[in-house]
N, C-alpha and C positions, 0 to 999 in steps of 0.2 A: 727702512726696509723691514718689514715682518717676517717671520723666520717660516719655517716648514717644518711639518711633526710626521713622521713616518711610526709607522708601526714594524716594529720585530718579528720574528716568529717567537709565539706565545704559546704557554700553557694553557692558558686561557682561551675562549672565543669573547673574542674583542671585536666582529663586527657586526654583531645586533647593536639597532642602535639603543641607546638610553630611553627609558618613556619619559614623554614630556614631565617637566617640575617645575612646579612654582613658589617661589620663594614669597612668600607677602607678609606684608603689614609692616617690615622693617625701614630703616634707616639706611641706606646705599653711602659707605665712604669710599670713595676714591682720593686719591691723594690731593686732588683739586678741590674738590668741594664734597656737601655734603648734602642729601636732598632725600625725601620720604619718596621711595617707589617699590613696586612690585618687581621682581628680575623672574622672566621665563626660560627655562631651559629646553631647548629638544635638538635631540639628536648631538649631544654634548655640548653644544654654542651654548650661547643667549641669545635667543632670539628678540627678544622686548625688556625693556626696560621702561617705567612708568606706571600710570595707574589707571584704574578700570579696563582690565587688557582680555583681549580676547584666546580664551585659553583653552587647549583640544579636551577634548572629551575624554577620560580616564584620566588626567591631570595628578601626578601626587603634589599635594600641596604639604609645605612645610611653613607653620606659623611661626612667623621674626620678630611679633610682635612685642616691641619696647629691646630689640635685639639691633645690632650695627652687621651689617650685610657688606664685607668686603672683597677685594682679590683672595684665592689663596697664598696662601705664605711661598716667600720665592727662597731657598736657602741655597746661595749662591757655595755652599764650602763642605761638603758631606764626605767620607770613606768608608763608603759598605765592604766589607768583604776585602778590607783590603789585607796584604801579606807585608808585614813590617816587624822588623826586631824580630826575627826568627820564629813568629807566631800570624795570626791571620786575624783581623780584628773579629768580634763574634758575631754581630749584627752585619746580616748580610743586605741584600739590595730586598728582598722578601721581607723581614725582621723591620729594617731601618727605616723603608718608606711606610709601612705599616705604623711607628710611632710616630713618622711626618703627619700622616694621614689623622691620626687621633688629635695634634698637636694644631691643626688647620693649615698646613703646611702643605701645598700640593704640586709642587714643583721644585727637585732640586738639582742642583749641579756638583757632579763627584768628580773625581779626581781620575786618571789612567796616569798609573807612574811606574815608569819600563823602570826595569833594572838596568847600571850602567851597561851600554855592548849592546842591550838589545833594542830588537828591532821596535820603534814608536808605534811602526804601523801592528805589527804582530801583537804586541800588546793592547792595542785599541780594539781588537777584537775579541781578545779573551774579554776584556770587561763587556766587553759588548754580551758574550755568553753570560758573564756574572749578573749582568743585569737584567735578564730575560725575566727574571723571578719578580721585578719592582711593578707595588701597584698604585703608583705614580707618575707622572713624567718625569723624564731625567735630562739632561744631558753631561756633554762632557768637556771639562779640562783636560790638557796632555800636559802629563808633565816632559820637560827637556833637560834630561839626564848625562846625556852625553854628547859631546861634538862628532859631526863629519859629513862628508857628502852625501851621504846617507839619509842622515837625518834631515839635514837640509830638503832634501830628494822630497822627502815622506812626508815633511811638515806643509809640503803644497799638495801631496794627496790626500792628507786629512783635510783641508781646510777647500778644496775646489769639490772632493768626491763622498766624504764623511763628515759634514756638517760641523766641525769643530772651527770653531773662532775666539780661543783663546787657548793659552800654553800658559803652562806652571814653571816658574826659577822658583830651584832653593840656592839659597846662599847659606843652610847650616846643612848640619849632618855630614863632617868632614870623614872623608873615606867613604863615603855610600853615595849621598843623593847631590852633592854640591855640588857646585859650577863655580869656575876661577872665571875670573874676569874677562881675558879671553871669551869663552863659549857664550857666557851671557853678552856679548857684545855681538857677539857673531846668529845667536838667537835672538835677539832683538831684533838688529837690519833684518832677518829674514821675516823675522811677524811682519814688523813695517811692511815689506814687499806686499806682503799676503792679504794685512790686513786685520790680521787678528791680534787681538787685546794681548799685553802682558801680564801674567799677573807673577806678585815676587812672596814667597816666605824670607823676609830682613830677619835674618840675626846671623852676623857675622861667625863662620864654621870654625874659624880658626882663636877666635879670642872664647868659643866657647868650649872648646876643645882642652884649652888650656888654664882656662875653668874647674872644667871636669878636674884634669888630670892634679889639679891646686886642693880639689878639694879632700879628694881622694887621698893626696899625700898627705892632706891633716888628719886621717881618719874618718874625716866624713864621710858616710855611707850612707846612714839613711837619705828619704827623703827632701830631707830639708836641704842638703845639695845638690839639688835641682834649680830650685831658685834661685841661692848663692852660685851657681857656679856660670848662671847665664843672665846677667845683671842687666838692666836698662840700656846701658851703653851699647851692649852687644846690639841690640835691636835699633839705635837709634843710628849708630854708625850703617849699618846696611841697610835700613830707608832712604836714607841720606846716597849713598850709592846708589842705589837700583833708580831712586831719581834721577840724580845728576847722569847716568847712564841714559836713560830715555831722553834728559833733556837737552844731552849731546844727541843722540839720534835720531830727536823730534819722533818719537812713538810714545801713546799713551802708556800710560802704567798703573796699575791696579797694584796695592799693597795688601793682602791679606792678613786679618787676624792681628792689625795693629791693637798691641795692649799695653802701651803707655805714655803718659805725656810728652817723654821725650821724644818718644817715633812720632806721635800724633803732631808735634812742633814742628818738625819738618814737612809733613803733608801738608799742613797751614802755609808754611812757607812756600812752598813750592805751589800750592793757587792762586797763593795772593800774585808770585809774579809771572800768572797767568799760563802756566805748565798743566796738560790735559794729563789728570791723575786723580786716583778714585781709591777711599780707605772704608777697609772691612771692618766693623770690629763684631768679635760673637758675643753672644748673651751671656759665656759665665765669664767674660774677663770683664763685662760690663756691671755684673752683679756679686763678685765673689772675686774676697782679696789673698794675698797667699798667707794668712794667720793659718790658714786650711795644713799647711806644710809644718806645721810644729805644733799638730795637733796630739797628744800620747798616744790617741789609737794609731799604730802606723799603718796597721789595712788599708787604712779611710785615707791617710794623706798618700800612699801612694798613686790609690784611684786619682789625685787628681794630677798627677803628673803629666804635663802636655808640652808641648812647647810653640810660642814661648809661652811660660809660668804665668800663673796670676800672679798679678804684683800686688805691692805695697798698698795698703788701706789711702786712697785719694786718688788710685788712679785710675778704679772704676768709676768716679764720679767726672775727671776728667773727659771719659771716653762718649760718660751718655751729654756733657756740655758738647764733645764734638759734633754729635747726631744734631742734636737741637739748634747747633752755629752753621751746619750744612758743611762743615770740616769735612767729618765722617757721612760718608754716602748708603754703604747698604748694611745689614747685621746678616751672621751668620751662626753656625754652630761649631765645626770644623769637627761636627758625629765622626767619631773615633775609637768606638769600646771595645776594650778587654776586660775578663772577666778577673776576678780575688786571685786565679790559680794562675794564670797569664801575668798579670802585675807581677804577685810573689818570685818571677826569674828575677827579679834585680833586688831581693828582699836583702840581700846582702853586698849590694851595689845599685847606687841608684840611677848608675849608667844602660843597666840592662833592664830597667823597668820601662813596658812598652808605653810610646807616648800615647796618652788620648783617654778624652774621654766624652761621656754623653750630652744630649742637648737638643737631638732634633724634632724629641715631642714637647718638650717644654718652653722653646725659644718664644714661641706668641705669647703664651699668658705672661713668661716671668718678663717679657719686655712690656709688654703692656702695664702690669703691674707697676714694674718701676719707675717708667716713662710717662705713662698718661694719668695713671691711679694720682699718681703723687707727682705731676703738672710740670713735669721739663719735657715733655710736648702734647699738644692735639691730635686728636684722634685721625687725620690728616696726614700729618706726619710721618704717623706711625706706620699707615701702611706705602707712605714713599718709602720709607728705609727698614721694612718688612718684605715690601711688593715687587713697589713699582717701579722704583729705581733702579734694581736687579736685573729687571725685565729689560729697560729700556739700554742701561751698560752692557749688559751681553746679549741682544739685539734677539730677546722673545714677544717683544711690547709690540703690535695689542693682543697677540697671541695669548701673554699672561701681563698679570698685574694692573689690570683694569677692570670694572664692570662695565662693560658696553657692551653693545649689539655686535655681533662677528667675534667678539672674545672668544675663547675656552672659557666652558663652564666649571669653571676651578674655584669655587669660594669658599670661604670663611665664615660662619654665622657668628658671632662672638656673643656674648652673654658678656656685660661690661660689670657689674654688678655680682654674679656671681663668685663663689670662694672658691679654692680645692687645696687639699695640702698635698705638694709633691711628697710620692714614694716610690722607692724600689719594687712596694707590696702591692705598687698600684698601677705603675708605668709598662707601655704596652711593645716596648724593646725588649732583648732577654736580655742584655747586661746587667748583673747581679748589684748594680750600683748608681743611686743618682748622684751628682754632684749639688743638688738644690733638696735632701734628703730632707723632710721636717718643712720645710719652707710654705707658708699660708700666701697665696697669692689670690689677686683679683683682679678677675677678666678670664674668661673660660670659655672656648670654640665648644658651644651647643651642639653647630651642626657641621658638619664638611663635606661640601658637594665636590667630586672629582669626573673630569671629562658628562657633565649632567649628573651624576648619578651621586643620591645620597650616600657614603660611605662608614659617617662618623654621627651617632648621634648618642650626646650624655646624657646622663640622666641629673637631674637637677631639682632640688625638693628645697623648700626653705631658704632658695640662695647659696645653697652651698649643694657643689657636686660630687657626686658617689663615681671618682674616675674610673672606680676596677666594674662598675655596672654596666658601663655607655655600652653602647651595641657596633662593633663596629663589622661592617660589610663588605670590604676590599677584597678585590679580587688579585688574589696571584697571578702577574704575567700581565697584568691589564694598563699596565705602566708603557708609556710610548716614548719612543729615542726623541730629542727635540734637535733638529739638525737646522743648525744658527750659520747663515750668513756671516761675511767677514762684511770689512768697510759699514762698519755701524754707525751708533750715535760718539764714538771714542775720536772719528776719526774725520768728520765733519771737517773738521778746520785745518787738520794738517795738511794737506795739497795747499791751501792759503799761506800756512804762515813756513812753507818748503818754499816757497815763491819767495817770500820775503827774506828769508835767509839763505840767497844764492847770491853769490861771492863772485865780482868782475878782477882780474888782472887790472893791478893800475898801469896806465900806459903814460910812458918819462921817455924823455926826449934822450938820446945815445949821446 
């Protein structure tokens, strides 16, 4: 089932349509295959795809020549504007899809996460205001904060009357955003009912709580008690749950933001015996180990405080063998910034330093770079667990993450060949911080076409590109809601194997 894309009321005038574009001379990757064609745009679709194609009169043409013509980037995990730790992240849904849009990223999925007590629905509409500003498509996860009939009540009018078909479990963040066993059990059975995908943040609240409070009695403060105080185990034990949770109640489950081989063993497990579940990991826990957290500058290592932590040197190479094995299904960022003066509240506790940090203009090159540049996978691949596997798990596919005829004209022009070295002096988020500072990567979004329309175009001289030059054309407000159907591709087999495991009374003689 393909999903439905409604427009907001906008800042913008979002119903002219796009002038025809054509994209030629490139290389067309889809996750299947890979073939030389021309892609026409109008009226935001693609209309054709192939070669010597008939194309209207005032046509902008854009040359792809010796370029790879993809989906736009799908970033299944984003937090614009969100309010956490007593502060409001700084990149709003304006800010944050704007570094998407540079980064060839043109579709993402953020987060709505009520406060315990409140209303799911009440808060789906504030984001909903927050997001008026995005000039990308979005849609949403809910998160489920608290139990009651209530909730229950609301989680079937989000998902029959507001397009939402997935919900967020956290199992950390004890006293604020966690759920005891109970509630996620009892938010489970209702997804199932519904329909909608689960997705979980694994790391156990309670063993990191008391983490925390261990490290704190040693005097640790800074940030290097971060990492010590929420060690592997914490994350691998609450995969391990939120699994065996779905695999008592036969609903899929999506794990997010899995960052280590422990957690990652368990997702392994849990497909090989045939359990419907799907593992995120994002670009900096794929790329960057926590050496980051015992760095002298402590500015710099609190920027990277997230959770969970980068880990240990071996476990970002673990994470991109998962992608490559089809362990790990889709990458994400989990865009999250606070800026140096934001951080600094926990400068003397590294309990109150806000979690999060950046990612969602740089996620294409620096995977690209590390994934395809230096060959643990094809260019193929790359946009299955950039694109198109996002699409197709939270049910946008062929909406997004495809080049075909009737798609969204959402793509990606990529420059494979191309350099750029990430910066803060150059990056087109305002968070006063990258986490890939300094970093020379290769693979560079030339051009980004959003809903038809050019929006992203770098400039590129010698093989190496001038990021702070590129031109970019997004419009404020011009970002559309993406309202996703429930009973997707997650849930194909569960009516089958619900059949299979129904349970007869044995019948014995008196």
């Amino acid at each position: 089932m393909s999903c439905l894309v409604t427009s907001l009321t906008q800042t913008a005038d979002t119903t002219a349509p796009a002038p025809p574009l054509l994209i030629s001379g490139g290389d067309v990757v889809n996750a299947d295959q890979t073939f030389r064609a021309d892609v026409l745009c109008v009226d935001g679709v693609i209309a054709a795809v192939g070669l010597d194609l008939d194309v209207p009169e005032g046509t902008q043409v854009v040359d792809a020549t010796g370029l790879l013509v993809m989906p736009g980037g799908v970033d299944t995990h984003t937090h614009c504007r969100l309010p956490f730790m007593s502060t409001v992240a700084i990149d709003d849904f304006e800010t944050g899809t704007r570094g998407a849009l540079c980064g060839g990223t043109t579709s993402i999925i953020d987060f709505v996460i009520p406060s315990p007590g409140q209303s799911i629905l009440a808060a789906f509409d504030q984001w909903q205001e927050w997001a008026a500003d995005a000039q990308c498509d979005f849609g949403f996860h809910v998160a489920i904060t608290w139990w009651s009939d209530q909730v229950e009540e609301e989680m079937g009018i989000l998902t029959r009357e507001r397009g939402v078909a997935s919900f967020k479990h956290f199992l950390a963040y004890k006293g604020a955003l966690m759920l005891d066993d109970e509630a996620l059990y009892n938010s489970f059975t209702r997804a199932k009912e519904l329909g909608a995908l689960c997705t979980v943040h694994a790391e156990n609240g309670e063993m990191v709580y008391r983490g925390q409070m261990k490290m704190l009695e040693a005097g640790i403060t800074g940030p290097e008690g971060h990492p010590w105080s929420r060690p592997v185990e914490c994350e691998a034990e609450a995969t391990d749950r939120a699994l065996r949770t779905g695999e008592f109640i036969n609903t899929p489950v999506y794990i997010v933001h899995v960052s280590c081989k422990e957690a990652m063993d368990v997702v392994a497990r849990a497909k090989a015996a045939g359990q419907v579940c799907y593992a995120e990991v994002l670009a900096g826990h794929a790329t960057i180990d926590d050496s980051v957290y015992f760095q002298e500058d402590k500015r710099a290592a609190m920027h990277y405080v997230m959770s969970p932590p980068f880990r240990p040197a071996g476990n970002p190479d673990a994470l991109i063998n998962a992608l490559a094995a089809g362990v790990a299904d889709t990458t994400a960022t989990d865009n999250c910034t606070f800026c140096t003066e934001q951080k600094s509240m926990g400068a003397d506790d590294f309990t109150k330093i806000p979690n999060g940090t950046a990612g969602i203009e740089d996620r294409m090159s620096v995977l690209f770079d590390r994934m395809v540049v230096q060959g643990a996978i094809d260019v193929n691949k790359f946009v299955a667990v950039t694109s198109t596997n996002a699409a197709r798990i939270f049910n946008m596919y062929p909406r997004k993450g495809v080049i075909a005829v009737g798609s969204d004209a959402d793509i990606c022009v990529m420059d494979p060949n191309a350099k750029r070295v990430i910066s803060v002096n150059t990056h087109h988020v305002k968070v006063d911080f990258n986490p890939w500072e300094g970093r020379e990567v290769t693979g560079v979004p030339a051009f980004t076409v959003c809903a038809g329309r050019l929006v992203w175009k770098a400039v590129i001289a010698d093989g190496v590109a001038d990021w702070a030059a590129g031109e970019f054309s997004g419009v404020k407000g011009s970002g559309r809601y993406i309202e996703r159907p429930c009973f997707g591709l997650p849930f194909e087999t569960v009516p089958v194997t619900d059949k299979l495991r129904e349970k007869q009374p044995i019948q014995r003689a008196e």
